[in-house]
N, C-alpha and C positions, 0 to 999 in steps of 0.2 A: 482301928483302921479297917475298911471296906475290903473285900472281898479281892476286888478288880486292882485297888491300889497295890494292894500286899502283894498279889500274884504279878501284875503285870510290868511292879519295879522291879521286880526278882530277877537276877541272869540264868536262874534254870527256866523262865519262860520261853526266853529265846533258844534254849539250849534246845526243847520238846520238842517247840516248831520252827526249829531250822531247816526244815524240810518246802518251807512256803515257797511257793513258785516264784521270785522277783519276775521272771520273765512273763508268767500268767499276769502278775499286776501290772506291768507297762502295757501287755495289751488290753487288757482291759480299761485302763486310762483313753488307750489311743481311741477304743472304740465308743468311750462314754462322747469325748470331745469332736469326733466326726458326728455324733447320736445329736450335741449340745449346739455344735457351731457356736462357741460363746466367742465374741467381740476379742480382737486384738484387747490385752490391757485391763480386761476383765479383773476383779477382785474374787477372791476365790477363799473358802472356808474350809480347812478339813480338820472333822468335829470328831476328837477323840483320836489322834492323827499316832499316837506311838511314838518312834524314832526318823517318823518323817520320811517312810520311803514312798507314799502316795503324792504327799503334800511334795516331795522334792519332784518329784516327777511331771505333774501339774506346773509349778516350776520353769524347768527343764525348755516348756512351750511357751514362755512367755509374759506367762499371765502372773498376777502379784497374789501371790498366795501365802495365807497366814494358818497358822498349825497350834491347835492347843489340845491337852492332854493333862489328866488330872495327875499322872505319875514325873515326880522330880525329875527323877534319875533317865526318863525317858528322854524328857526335852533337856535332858543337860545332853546328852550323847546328841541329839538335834539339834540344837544350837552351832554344833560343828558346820553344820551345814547351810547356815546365812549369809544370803545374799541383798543384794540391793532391793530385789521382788521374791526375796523368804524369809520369812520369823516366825518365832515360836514361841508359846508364852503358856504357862501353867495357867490351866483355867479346867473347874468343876464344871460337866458341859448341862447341868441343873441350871447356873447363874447367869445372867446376862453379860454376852460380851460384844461390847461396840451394837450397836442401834442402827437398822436403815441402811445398814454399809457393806455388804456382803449382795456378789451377782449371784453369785454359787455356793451352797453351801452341799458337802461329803460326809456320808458317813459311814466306810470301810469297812469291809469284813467284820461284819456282827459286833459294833461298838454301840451296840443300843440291846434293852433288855436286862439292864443289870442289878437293876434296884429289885429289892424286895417290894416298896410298896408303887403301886398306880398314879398315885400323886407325887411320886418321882418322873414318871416318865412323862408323867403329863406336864411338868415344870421344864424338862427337857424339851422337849417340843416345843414349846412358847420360846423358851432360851435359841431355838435353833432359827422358828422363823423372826423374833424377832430381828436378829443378827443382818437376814435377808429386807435389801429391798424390796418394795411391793414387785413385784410379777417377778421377782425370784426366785432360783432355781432349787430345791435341794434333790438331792441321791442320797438313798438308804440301802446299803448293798446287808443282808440277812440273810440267816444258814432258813433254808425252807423247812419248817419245824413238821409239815406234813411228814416228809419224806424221812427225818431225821425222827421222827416217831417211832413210826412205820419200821426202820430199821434199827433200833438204838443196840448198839454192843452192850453188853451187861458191865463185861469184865477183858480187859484186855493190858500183854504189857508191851511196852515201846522200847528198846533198848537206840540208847542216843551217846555213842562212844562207852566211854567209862560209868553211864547212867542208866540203871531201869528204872521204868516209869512204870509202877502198876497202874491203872488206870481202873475205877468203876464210876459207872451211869444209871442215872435213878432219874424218877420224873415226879417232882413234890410242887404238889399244889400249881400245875400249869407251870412249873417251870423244871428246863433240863436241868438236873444237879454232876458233874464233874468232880471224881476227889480224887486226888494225884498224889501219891505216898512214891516216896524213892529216899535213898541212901547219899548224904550228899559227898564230898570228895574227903572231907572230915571224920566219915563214919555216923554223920548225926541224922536221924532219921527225919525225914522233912514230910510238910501235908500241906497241900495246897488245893484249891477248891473253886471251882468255873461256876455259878449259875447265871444260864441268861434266859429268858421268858420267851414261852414257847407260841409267839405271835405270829397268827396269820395275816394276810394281806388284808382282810377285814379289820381287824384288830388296831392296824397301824392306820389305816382309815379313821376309825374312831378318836384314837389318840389324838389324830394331828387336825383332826377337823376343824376342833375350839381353836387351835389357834390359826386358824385364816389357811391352812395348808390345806390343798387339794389334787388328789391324787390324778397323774395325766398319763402313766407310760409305767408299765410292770411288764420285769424281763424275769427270762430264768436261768440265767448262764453267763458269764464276762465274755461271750460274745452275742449279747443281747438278742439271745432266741428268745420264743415265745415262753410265757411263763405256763407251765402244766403243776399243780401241787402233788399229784402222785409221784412225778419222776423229776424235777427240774433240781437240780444242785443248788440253786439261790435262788432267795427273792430280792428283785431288784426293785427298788420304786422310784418313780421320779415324782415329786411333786412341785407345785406352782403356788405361790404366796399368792392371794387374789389380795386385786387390787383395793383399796379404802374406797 
């Protein structure tokens, strides 16, 4: 099992980051969709979606949004939440899913980067625009790896109720390494382990070019300021499927 699978089916993941802002992600939604103006009834993509608090949101506004995630245990907790315009469906975001059919496609707080090899990511990208009709839209919201270089903690611990999180950070071979050791409720000593690829806005350029994606709008912040790589908290992309 992958790295992303094992960690992100785990309930000590959400246990870490239950600290995540819900109210920071609805604005940031509200202010993608003022940024997008997408069509009443839009069909909408969120690639690597989790437990579905983006894709429920999206939602929320109307539009018919579809949510997949390579972790079971996620989209089974997600699945609670379908409606007439939500589902969710386990899908490897490597594979092709649905062809041509997607206005919009997401993808959320740093759910890209997670393969070890290049020819992963570059199967990703082809998987993402294909999905997208041509002049389709996708968003790629990433941690700014300048800034997060630039500043990386070595070694730090988290305490989350009844759990310490030791935490260290390492940077092997271009990519951020995360190892998460803690004590679980059992007494059993647990390790859990983050890499995601330390990609600049260049970077994701490259990636997404071969496949018809091109880059139109980079932000630095979920209120779509300008993007600066010394100091911006995210990189935000938008890109555009050109047309056949």
């Amino acid at each position: 099992m992958s790295w992303f699978e094992n960690w992100f089916g785990s309930p000590f993941y959400k246990i870490l980051y239950e600290n995540r802002d819900e109210f920071e992600a609805q604005e940031f939604v509200e202010k993608l969709l003022q940024y997008l103006q997408p069509p009443p009834g839009s069909a909408m993509l969120d690639i690597a979606c989790g437990e579905g608090r983006y894709a429920r949101q999206l939602a929320e506004h109307g539009f018919n949004v579809t949510g997949i995630d390579i972790s079971h245990p996620s989209i089974e907790k997600a699945k609670a939440f379908e409606t007439d315009n939500l589902q969710f469906f386990v899908q490897d975001m490597r594979l092709p899913f649905y062809i041509n059919y997607f206005d919009y496609a997401f993808n959320f707080f740093t759910s890209f980067g997670y393969f070890a090899h290049d020819r992963d990511h570059a199967l990703a990208a082809r998987s993402f625009a294909a999905a997208l009709k041509n002049g389709g839209i996708l968003v790629v919201d990433y941690l700014n790896s300048e800034l997060v270089l630039a500043n990386l903690v070595p070694q730090e611990t988290v305490q989350r109720g009844s759990y310490t999180f030791n935490i260290t950070r390492r940077v092997e071979r271009k990519h951020i390494i995360k190892e998460i050791n803690f004590v679980d409720a059992d007494k059993k000593p647990r390790q859990y382990t983050e890499r995601v690829a330390a990609f600049t806005q260049s970077d994701f350029v490259k990636i997404f070019k071969p496949a018809d994606m091109h880059l139109v709008s980079t932000f630095g912040d979920y209120q779509l300021g300008a993007y600066q790589p010394g100091t911006s908290p995210r990189l935000i992309m938008v890109f555009k499927k050109k047309y056949a």
